[in-house]
N, C-alpha and C positions, 0 to 999 in steps of 0.2 A: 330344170335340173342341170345342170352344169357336173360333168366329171367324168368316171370311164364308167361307160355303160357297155362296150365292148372289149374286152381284156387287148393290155398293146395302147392303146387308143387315149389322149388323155380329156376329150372332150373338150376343150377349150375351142370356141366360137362356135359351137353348135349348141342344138334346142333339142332337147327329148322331150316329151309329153305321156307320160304313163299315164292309161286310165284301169280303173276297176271300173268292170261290174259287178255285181255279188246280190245276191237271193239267198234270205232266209227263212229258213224254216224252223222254226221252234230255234232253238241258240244254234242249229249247223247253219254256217256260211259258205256257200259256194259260187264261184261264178270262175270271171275270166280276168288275168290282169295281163296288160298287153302297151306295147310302147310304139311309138316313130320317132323318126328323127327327123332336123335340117341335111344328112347322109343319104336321104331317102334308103331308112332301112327301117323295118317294122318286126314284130312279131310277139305274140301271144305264149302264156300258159296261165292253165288252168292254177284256182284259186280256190285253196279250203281253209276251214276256221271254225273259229267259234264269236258267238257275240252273248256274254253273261251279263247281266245288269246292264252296267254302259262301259265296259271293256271289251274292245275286236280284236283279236290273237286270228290269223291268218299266214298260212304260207305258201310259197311258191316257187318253182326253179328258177334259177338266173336265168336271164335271156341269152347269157353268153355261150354258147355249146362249147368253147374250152375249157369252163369251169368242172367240167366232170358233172353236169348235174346238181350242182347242191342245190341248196335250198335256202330261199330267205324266209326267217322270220317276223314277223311283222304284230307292233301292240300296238294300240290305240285307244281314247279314252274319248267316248262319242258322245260329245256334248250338245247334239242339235241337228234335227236330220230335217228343217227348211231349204231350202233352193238357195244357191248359194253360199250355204255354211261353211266352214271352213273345218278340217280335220288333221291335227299333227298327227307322224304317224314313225313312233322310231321304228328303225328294222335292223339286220345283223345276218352275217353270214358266213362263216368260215371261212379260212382257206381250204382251196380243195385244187388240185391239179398243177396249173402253171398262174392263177390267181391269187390275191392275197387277200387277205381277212377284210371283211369292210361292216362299215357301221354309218350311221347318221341317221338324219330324219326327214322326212318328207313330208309336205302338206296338198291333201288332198281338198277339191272344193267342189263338196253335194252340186249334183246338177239337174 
């Protein structure tokens, strides 16, 4: 991922690597979603959701503690849960604090 992943910061020549994990239970989704960087900076938060049919709606805080807390949204349309699959994944977040609104999408890859 390429961008700001720490508000201030614009990301450019550095590597983030965000992973999930997540355990379901009947359609609640829970786990951890958590990032590093090439910055050598890390850190975690907790991950909730839902997974109905084959759509995962999950959210989480930004990793940024300037944000005030908000939270990202996150949908998904889970087309194959083999080893190596691949999963787009739009997400969305307000502005909140000294941050501004962001959007896009991310691909995650079953491991």
């Amino acid at each position: 991922m390429d961008g700001t992943v720490i508000n201030g910061e614009d990301g450019t020549g550095q590597t983030t690597v965000i992973t999930l994990t997540l355990a379901q239970s009947g359609t609640e989704v829970t786990g951890t979603g958590a990032f590093t960087d090439t910055l050598d900076r890390s850190g975690s938060n907790a991950v909730s959701g839902t997974l109905v049919g084959n759509i995962l709606s999950i959210t989480f805080a930004d990793f940024d503690q300037q944000c005030g807390g908000r939270m990202f949204t996150n949908t998904a349309t889970v087309t194959s849960t083999t080893s190596g699959s691949t999963m787009s994944i739009s997400f969305s977040a307000s502005a909140m604090s000294v941050c501004p609104a962001i959007s896009g999408t991310l691909t995650y890859t079953k491991q």
